[in-house]
C-alpha positions as semicolon CSV with decimal commas, in nm:
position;residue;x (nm);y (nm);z (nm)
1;X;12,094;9,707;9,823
2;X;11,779;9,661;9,986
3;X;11,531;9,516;9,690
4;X;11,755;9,295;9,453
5;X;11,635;9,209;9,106
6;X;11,824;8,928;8,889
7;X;11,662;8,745;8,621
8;X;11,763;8,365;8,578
9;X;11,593;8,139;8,347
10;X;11,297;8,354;8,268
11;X;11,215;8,471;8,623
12;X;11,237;8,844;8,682
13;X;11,295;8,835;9,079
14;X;11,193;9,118;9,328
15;X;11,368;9,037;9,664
16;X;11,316;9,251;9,950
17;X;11,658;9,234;10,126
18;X;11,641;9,450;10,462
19;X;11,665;9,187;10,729
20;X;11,840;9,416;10,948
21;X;11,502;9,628;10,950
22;X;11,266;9,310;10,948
23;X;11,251;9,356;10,539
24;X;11,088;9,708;10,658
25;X;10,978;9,896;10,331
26;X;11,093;10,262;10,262
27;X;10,936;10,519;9,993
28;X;11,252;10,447;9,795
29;X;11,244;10,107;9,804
30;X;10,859;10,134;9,656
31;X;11,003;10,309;9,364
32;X;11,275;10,055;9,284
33;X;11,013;9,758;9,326
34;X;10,771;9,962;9,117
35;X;11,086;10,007;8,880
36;X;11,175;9,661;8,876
37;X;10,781;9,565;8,765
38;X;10,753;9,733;8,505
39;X;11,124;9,656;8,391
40;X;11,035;9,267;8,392
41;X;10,691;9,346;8,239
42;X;10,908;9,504;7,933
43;X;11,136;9,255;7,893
44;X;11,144;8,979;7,650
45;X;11,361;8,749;7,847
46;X;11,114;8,770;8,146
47;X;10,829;8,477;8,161
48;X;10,718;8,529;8,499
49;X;10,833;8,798;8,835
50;X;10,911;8,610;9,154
51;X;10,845;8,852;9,434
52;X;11,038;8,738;9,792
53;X;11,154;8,867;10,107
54;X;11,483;8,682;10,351
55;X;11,465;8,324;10,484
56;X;11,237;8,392;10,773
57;X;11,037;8,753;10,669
58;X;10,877;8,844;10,417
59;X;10,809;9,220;10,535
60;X;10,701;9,381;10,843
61;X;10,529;9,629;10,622
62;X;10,624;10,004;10,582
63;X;10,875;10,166;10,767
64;X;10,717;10,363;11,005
65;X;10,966;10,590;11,068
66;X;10,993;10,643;10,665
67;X;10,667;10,627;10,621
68;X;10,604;10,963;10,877
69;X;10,884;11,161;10,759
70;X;10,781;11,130;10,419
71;X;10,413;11,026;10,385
72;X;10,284;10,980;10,065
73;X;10,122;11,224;9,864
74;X;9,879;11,209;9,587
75;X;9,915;10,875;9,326
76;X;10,271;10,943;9,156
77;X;10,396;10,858;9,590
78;X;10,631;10,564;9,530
79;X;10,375;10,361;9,701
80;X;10,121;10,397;9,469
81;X;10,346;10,374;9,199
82;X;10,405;10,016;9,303
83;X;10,063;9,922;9,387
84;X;9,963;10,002;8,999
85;X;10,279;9,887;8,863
86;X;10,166;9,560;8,992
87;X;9,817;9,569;8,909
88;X;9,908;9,648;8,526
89;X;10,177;9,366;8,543
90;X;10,077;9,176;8,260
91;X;10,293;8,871;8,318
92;X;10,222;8,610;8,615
93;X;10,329;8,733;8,929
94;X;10,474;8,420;9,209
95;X;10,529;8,532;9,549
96;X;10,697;8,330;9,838
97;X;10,645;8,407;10,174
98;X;10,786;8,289;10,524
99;X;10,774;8,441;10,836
100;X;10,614;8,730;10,864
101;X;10,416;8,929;10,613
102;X;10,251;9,259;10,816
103;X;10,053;9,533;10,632
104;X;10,126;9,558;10,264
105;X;10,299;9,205;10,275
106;X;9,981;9,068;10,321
107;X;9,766;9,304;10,040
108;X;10,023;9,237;9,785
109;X;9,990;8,914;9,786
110;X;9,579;8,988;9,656
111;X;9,750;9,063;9,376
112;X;9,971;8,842;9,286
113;X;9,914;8,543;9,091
114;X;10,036;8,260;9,249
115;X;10,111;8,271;9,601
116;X;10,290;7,970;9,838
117;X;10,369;8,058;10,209
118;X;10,587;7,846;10,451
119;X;10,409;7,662;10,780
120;X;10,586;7,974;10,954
121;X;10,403;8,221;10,795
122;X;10,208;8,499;11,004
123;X;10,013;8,764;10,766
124;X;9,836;9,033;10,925
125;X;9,658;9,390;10,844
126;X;9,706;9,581;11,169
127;X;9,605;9,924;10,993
128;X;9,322;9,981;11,277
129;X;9,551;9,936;11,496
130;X;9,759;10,233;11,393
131;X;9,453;10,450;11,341
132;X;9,472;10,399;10,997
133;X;9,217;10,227;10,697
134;X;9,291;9,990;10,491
135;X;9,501;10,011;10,196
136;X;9,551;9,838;9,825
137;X;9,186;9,720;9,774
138;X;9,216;9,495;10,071
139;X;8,893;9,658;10,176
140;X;8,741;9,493;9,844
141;X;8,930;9,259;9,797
142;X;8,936;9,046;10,104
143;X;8,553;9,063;10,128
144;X;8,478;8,883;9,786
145;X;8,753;8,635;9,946
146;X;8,635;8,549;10,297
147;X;8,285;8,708;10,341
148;X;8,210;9,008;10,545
149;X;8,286;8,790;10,879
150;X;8,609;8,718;10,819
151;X;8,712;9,016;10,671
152;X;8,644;9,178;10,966
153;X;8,821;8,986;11,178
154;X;9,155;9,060;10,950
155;X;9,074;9,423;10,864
156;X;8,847;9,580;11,195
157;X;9,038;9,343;11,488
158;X;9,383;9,312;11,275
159;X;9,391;8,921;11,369
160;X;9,668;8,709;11,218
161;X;9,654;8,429;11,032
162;X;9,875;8,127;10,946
163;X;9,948;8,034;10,606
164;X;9,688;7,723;10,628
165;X;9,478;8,032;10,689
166;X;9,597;8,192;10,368
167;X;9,507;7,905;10,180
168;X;9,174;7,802;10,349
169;X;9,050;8,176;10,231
170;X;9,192;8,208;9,866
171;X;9,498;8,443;9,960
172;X;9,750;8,155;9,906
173;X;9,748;7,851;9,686
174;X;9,968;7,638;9,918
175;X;10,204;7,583;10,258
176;X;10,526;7,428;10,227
177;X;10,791;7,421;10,496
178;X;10,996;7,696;10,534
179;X;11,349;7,585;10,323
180;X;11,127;7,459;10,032
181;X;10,890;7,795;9,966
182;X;11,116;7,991;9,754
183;X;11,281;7,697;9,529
184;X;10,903;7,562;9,483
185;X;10,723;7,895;9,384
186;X;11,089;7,963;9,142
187;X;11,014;7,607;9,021
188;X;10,611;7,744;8,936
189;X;10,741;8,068;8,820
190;X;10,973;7,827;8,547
191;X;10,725;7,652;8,398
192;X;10,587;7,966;8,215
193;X;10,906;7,902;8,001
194;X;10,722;7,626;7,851
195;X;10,401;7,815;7,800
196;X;10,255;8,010;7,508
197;X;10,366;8,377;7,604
198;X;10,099;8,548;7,438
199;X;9,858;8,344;7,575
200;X;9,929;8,384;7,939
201;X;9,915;8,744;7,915
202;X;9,552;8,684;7,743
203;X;9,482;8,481;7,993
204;X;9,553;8,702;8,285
205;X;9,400;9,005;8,155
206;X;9,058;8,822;8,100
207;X;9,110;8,666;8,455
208;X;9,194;9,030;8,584
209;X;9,040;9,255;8,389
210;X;8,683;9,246;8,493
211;X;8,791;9,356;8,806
212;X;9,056;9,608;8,744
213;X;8,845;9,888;8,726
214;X;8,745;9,856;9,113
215;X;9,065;9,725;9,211
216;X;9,197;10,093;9,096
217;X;8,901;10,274;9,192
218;X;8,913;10,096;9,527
219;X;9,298;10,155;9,539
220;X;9,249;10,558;9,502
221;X;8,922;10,563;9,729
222;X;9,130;10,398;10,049
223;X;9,442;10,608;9,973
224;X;9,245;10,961;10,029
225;X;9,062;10,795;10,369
226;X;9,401;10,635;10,431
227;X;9,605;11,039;10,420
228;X;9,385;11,183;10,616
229;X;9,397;10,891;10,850
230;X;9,774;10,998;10,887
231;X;9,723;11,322;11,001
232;X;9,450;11,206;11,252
233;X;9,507;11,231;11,653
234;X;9,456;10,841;11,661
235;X;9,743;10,773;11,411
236;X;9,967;11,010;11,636
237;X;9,894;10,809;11,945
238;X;9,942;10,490;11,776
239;X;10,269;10,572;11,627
240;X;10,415;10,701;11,927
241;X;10,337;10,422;12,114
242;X;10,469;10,200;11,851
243;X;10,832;10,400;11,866
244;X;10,774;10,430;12,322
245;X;10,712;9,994;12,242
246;X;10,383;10,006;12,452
247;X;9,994;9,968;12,358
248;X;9,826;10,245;12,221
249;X;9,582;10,384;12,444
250;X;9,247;10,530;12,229
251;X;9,032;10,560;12,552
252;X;9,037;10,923;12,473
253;X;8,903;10,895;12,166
254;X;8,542;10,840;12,056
């Protein structure tokens, strides 16, 4: 299986489990996460979702190949379907990240709730640099986070960051060593046991809520740029010269 879901002691966990493919997301594996959401945001037994990747990557983002032969089309794609599942989560959301964390790794995590990342983490939003925009509300989202000058940095040049990084700009709330991210953030995902149910879910939506509305409009708005975006010359080069393993070369382009 490549996304596992188990629920032990009130945590609903999401793990992506594709090491083979660098945790490499597929349309199918969108709809099982987007499943597995909104199974654990039904459940009564379920205090908290624990999203995770393998020891050593989170995700490498979508799966190109995948992601070509089948791009997404209009908002019931399986992509979407997960983005909005876990927007509309209405219990806490814990991720734990090491290694890598390319693309959508990174713009989940905006919307998540609590977010720890080992010393080895590298997030990055390359979209640019596949001719393509970027996607989940990053292009809102990380603004109000970093200012316009770093935001540009991650979403125009595509630079990575560490998780100190992540934490110095409000993606993450803290960097542990690799071996101790996932049993700390399961540990923070746990105490929610011990908390008034109700009230969390209060709680979120009024943290949440007064942004939601953009979020989703945001959300739609990138997703029309980013289609068309697919389609584009630039994407084509960028793609093939992802699959050939050399630079793209958009001299051609102006």
């Amino acid at each position: 299986m490549t996304i596992k879901t188990y629920t032990v002691n009130g945590v609903a966990t999401i793990e992506i489990a594709r090491p083979e493919k660098k945790n490499a997301i597929t349309q199918d594996m969108y709809q099982q996460m987007a499943d597995a959401l909104r199974a654990a945001d039904a459940a009564p037994e379920a205090r908290a979702v624990l999203i995770t990747g393998q020891p050593g990557i989170f995700t490498s983002g979508n799966d190109l190949e995948d992601f070509m032969g089948r791009p997404p089309r209009g908002e019931d794609a399986p992509v979407f379907q997960f983005m909005h599942a876990l927007v509309d989560c209405g219990k806490p959301v814990v991720a734990a990240v090491t290694g890598a964390a390319i693309g959508i790794g990174t713009t989940l995590l905006l919307h998540c709730d609590l977010v720890y990342v080992a010393d080895d983490a590298r997030l990055a939003m390359p979209f640019v640099g596949l001719g393509l925009v970027p996607e989940f509300a990053s292009s809102l989202v990380v603004p109000q986070l970093m200012g316009n000058r770093r935001a540009a940095e991650k979403l125009l040049l595509g630079d990575p960051f560490t998780g100190e990084q992540a934490v110095e700009c409000g993606i993450a709330n803290g960097v542990l060593a690799g071996t101790e991210v996932l049993n700390h953030a399961r540990r923070v995902a746990e105490r929610f046991n011990n908390l008034a149910p109700g009230a969390v879910r209060d709680s979120k939506r009024l943290i949440r809520d007064a942004q939601r509305d953009d979020v989703k409009a945001a959300i739609t708005r990138e997703a029309e740029v980013f289609s068309a975006r697919l389609r584009s010359p630039e994407a084509m080069e960028a793609f093939q010269a992802f699959f050939q393993k050399r630079k793209p070369d958009f001299s051609k382009f102006s």
